[in-house]
N, C-alpha and C positions, 0 to 999 in steps of 0.2 A: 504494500500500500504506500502510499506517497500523498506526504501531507501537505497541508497548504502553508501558506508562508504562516498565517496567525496560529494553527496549530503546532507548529516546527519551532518557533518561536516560544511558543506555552509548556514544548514539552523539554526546550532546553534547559527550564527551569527544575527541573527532576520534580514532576509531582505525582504525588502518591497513587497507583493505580487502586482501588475498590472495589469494581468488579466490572464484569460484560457478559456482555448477554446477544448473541444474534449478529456479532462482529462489531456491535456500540462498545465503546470505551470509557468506563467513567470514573472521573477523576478527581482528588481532591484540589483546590486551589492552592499550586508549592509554595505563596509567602503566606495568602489567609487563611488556611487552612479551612478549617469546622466552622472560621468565622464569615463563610464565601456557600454559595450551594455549588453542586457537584458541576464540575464541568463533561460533555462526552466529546470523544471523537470517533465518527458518522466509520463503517466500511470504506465509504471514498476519501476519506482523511480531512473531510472538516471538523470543523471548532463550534463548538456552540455552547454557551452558560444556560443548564438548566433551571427551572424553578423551584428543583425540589435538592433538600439536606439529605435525604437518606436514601441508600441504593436501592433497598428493599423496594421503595413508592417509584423510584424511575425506572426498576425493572419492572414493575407491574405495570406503569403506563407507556415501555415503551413494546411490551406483550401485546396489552389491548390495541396499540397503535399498528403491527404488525398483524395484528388479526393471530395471535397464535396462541 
């Protein structure tokens, strides 16, 4: 996979992987840590700030989003 400049850039910062699910990558924020919601990066190697703290709730929304 091959990431995008904002992602390559995010992940230069060593941050903590949490879990994935379906090829999503979801990430803690490496300076805010807990005090930031999770970040993922997408199969095609985007960046995006979720709106959710815990992996548990953006696995389950991103199942329902997947239809699986």
């Amino acid at each position: 996979m091959t990431l995008s400049d904002k992602a390559q850039k995010f992940m230069d910062d060593k941050p903590t992987l949490l879990g994935q699910y379906a090829g999503f990558k979801f990430y803690e924020h490496p300076i805010l840590g807990d005090e930031s919601p999770l970040y993922v990066i997408s199969p095609k190697g985007k960046i995006a700030r979720s709106d959710f703290w815990e992996v548990s709730d953006l696995v389950e929304y991103t199942k329902e989003k997947l239809g699986r």
